[in-house]
KOLBAVO-793027 format. One line per field, with one value per residue: residue in one letter; x, y, z of N, C-alpha, C, O in turn. Coordinates in steps of 0.2 Angstrom, whole numbers. Example, Ala and Ser with C-alpha at 12.3 -4.5 7.8 and 13.67 -1.06 7.14 Angstrom:
BEGIN
residu	[A;S]
n_c1	[66;64]
n_c2	[-28;-11]
n_c3	[39;35]
ca_c1	[62;68]
ca_c2	[-22;-5]
ca_c3	[39;36]
c_c1	[66;64]
c_c2	[-16;0]
c_c3	[39;39]
o_c1	[71;67]
o_c2	[-17;6]
o_c3	[42;40]
***
This chain:
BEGIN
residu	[X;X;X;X;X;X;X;X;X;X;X;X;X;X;X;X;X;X;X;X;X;X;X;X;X;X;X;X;X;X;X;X;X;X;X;X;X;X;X;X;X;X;X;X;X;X;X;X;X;X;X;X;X;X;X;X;X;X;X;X;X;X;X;X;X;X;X;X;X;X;X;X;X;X;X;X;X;X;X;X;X;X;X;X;X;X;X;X;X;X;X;X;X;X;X;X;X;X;X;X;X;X;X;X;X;X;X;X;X;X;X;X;X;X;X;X;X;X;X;X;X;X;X;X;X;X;X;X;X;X;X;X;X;X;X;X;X;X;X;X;X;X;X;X;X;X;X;X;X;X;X;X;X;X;X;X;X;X;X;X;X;X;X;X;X;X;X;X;X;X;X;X;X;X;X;X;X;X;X;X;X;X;X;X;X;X;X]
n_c1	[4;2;9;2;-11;-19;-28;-31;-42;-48;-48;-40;-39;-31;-16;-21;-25;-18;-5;-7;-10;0;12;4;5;19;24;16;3;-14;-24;-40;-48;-61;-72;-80;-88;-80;-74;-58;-42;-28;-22;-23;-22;-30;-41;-61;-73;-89;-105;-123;-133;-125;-120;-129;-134;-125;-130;-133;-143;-141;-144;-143;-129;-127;-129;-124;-111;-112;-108;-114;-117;-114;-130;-122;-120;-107;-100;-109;-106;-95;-96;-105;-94;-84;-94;-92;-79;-76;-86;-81;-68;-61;-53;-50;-43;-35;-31;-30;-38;-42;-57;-62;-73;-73;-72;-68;-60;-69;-74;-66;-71;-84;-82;-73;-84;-94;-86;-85;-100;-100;-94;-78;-61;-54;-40;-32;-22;-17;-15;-11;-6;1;3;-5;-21;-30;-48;-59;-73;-79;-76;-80;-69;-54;-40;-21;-10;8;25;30;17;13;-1;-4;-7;-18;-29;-36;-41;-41;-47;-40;-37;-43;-38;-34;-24;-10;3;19;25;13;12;25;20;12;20;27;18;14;28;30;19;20;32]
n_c2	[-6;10;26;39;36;33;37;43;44;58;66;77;81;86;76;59;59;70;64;53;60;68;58;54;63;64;54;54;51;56;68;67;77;78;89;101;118;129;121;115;112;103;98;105;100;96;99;95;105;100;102;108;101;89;85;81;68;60;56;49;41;45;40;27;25;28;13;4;8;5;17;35;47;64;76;88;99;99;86;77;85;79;65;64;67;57;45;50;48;38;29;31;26;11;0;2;11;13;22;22;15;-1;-5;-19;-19;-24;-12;4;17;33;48;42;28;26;27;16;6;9;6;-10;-13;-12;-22;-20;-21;-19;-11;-7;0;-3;10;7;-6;-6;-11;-18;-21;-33;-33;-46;-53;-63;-69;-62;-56;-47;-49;-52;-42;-42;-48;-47;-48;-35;-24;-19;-10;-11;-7;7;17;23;24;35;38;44;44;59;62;56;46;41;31;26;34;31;20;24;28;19;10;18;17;2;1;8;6]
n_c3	[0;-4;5;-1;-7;6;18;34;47;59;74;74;88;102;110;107;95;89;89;81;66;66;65;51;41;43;35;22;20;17;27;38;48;57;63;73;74;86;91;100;91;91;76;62;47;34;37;40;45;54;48;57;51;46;60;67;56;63;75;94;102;119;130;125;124;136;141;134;138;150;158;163;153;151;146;140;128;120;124;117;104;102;101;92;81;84;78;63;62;65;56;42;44;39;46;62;75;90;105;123;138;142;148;163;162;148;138;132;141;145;133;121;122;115;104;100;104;94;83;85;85;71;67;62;62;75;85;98;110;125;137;149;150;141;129;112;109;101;95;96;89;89;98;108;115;119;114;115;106;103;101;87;83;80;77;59;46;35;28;17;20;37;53;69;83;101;118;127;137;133;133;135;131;123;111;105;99;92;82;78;74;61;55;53;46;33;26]
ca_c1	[0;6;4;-2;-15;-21;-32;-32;-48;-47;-51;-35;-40;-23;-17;-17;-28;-12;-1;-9;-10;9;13;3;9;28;22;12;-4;-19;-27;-45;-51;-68;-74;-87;-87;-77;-68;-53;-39;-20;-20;-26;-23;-37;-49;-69;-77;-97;-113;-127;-134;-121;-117;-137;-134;-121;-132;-136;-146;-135;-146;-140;-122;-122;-130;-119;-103;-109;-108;-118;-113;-120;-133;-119;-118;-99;-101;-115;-103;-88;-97;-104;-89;-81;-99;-88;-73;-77;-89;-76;-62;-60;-50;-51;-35;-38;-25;-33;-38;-48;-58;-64;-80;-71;-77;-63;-62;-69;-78;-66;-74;-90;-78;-73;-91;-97;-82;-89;-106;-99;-89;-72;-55;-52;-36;-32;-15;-19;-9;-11;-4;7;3;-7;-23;-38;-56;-62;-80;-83;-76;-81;-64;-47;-31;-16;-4;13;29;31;12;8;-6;-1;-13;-21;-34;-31;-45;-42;-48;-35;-42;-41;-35;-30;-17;-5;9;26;25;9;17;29;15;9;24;27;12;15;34;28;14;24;40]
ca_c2	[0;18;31;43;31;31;43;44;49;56;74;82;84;86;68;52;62;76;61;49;67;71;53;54;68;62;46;57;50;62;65;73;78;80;92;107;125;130;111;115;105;103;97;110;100;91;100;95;107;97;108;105;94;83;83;76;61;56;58;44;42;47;33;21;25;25;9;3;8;6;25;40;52;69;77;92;101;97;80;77;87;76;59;63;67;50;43;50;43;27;27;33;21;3;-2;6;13;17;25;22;10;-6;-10;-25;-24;-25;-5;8;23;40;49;37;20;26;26;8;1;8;0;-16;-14;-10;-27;-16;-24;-13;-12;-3;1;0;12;2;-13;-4;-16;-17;-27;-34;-36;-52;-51;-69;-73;-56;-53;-42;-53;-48;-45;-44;-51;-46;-49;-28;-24;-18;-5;-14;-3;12;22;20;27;33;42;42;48;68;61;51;44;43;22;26;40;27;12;27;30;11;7;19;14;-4;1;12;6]
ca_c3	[0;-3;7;-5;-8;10;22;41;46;67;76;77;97;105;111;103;89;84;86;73;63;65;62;46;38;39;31;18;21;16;35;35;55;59;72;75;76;92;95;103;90;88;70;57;41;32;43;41;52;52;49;61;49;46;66;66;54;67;84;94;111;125;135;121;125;142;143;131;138;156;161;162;149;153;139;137;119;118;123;111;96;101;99;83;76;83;72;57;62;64;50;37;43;36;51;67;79;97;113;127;142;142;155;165;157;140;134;132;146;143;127;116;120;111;96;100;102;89;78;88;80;63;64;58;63;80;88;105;110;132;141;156;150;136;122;107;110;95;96;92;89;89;106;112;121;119;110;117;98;104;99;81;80;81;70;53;44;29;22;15;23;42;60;73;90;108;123;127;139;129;137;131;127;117;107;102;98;85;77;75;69;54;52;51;38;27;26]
c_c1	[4;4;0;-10;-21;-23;-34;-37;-48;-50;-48;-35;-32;-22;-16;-19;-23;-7;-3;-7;-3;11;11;4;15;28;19;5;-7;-23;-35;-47;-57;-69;-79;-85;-88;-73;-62;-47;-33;-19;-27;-24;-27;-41;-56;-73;-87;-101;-118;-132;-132;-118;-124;-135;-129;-124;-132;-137;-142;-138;-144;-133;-122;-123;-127;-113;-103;-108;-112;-114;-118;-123;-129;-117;-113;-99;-104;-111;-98;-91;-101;-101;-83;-84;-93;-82;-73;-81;-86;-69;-65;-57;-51;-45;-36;-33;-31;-33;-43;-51;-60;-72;-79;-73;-69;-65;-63;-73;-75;-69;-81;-87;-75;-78;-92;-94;-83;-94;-105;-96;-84;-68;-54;-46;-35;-26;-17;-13;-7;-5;1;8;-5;-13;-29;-43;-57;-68;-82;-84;-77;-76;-58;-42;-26;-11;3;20;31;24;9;4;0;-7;-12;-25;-32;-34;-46;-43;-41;-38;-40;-41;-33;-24;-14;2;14;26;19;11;21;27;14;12;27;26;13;23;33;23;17;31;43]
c_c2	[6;23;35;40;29;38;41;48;52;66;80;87;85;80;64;57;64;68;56;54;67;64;52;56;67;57;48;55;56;60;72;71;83;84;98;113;126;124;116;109;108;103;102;106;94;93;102;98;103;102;106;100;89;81;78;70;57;56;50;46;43;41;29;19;24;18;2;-1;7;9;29;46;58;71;86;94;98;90;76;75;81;66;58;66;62;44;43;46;36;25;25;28;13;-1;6;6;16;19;25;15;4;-7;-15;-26;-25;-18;-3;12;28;38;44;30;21;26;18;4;2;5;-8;-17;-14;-17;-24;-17;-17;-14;-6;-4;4;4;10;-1;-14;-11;-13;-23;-26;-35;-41;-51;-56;-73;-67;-54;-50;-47;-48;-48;-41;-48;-51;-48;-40;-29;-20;-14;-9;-11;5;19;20;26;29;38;38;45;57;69;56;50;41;36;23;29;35;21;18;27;22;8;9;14;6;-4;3;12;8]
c_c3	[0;-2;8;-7;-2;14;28;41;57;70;76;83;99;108;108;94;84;85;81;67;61;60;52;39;37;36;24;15;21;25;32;43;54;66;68;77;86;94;96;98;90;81;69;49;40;37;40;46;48;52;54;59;47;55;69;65;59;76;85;101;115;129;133;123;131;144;139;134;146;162;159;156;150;143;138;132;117;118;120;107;97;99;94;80;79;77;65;56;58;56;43;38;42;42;57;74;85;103;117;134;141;148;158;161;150;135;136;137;143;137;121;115;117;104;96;101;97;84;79;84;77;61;62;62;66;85;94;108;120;135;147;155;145;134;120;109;102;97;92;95;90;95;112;119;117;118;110;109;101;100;93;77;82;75;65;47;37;24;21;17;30;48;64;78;96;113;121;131;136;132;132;126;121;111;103;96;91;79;72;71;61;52;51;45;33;27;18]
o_c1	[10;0;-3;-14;-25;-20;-38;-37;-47;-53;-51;-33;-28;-27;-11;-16;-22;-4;1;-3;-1;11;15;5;18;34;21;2;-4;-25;-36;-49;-59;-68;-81;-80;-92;-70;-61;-47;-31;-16;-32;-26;-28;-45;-58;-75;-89;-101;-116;-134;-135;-114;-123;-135;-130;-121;-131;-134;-137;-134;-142;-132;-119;-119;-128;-112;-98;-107;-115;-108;-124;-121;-133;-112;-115;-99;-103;-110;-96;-87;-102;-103;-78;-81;-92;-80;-72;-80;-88;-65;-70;-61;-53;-43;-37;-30;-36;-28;-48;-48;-58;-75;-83;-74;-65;-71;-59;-75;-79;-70;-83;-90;-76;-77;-91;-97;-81;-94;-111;-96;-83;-69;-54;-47;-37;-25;-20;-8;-1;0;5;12;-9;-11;-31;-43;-56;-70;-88;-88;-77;-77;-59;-39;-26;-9;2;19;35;24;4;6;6;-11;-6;-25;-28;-32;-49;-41;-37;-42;-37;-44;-30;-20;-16;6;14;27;20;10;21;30;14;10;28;29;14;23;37;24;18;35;49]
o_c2	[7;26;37;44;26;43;37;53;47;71;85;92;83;77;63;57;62;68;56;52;68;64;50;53;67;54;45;56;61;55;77;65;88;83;98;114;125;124;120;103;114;107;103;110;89;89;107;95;103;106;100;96;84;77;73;66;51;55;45;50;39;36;25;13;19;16;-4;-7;6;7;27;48;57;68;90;92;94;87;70;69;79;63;52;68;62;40;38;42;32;20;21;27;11;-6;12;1;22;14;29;11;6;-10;-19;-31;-26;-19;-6;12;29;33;42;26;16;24;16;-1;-2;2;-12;-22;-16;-19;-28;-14;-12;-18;0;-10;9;1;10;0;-19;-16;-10;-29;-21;-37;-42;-49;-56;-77;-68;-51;-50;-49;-42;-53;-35;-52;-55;-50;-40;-33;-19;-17;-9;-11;8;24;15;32;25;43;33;51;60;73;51;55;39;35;20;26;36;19;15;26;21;4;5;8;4;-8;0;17;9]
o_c3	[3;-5;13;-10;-3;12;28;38;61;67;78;83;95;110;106;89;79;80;76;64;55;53;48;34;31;35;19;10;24;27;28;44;51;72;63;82;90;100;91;99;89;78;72;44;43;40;38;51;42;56;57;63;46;56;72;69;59;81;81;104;113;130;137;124;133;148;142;135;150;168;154;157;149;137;136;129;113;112;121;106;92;97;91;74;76;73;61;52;54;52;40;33;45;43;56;76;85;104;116;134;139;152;154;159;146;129;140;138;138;134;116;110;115;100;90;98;93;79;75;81;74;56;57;68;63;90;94;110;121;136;149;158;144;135;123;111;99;102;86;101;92;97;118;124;111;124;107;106;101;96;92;71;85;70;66;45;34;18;24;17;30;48;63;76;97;113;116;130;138;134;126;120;116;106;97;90;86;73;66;66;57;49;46;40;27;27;17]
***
């Protein structure tokens, strides 16, 4: 695959977001970040800001989510706008790239695990790099658990339109896992 030929889709939040972003860019992957009038972002290239009808076709019940994910999610504007522009994300990636934690009930922490179930629901090869646990893990959808890949088994970006999102605290080991990731895909 070549990486003129490929598009990172994510939110250019500051965090895993601007590193996927950065990474992208020295790779020379085309990146296109979605967000909404007034979002707070690091990455400014490839920027979709959403209309209020395109932030619509991405709604989903707040009750759906937290019942979901497990947590309450308030019905706050921002936190709304930010998970329907994870909607786009995940919609638009072929594969799906997540920074963040996993929990004991198997959902991700914070506003990104609604970007991780809903690549759950989509069925879209979803991988999650836990800061905790500083490794890369899979979703297997058929045994409904978390595959530790390891060992010269990290994921490998296969499709050429892919997700990358996550945390706002990024830790130094995951920053690494991003950069990897590409150098592994685009050698």
């Amino acid at each position: 695959m070549k990486p003129a030929d490929c598009i990172l889709f994510s939110g250019g939040a500051p965090g895993a977001e601007a590193a996927f972003g950065a990474c992208a860019e020295r790779h020379g992957v085309e990146e296109v970040n979605f967000t909404f009038e007034g979002h707070k972002m690091a990455r400014h290239r490839g920027v979709r800001v959403l209309n209020h009808e395109e932030l619509q076709a991405g709604d989903v019940s707040l009750a759906y989510v937290s019942k979901l994910m497990h947590r309450r999610y308030t019905d706050a504007p921002t936190i709304r706008k930010v998970l329907q522009t994870l909607w786009y994300q995940v919609n638009q990636g072929q594969e799906i790239y997540v920074i963040g934690v996993i929990l004991d009930d198997l959902t991700v922490r914070g506003g990104t695990g609604w970007g991780a179930e809903f690549a759950k629901l989509c069925n879209k090869p979803l991988f999650v790099f836990d800061q905790e646990r500083n490794g890369w893990f899979k979703w297997d959808g058929e045994a409904s658990t978390w595959v530790a890949r390891a060992g010269g088994d990290e994921p490998v970006i296969q499709h050429m339109h892919f997700t990358g999102t996550g945390t706002r605290m990024l830790m130094p080991a995951a920053r690494k896992a991003i950069t990897e990731l590409f150098t592994r895909s685009f050698k």
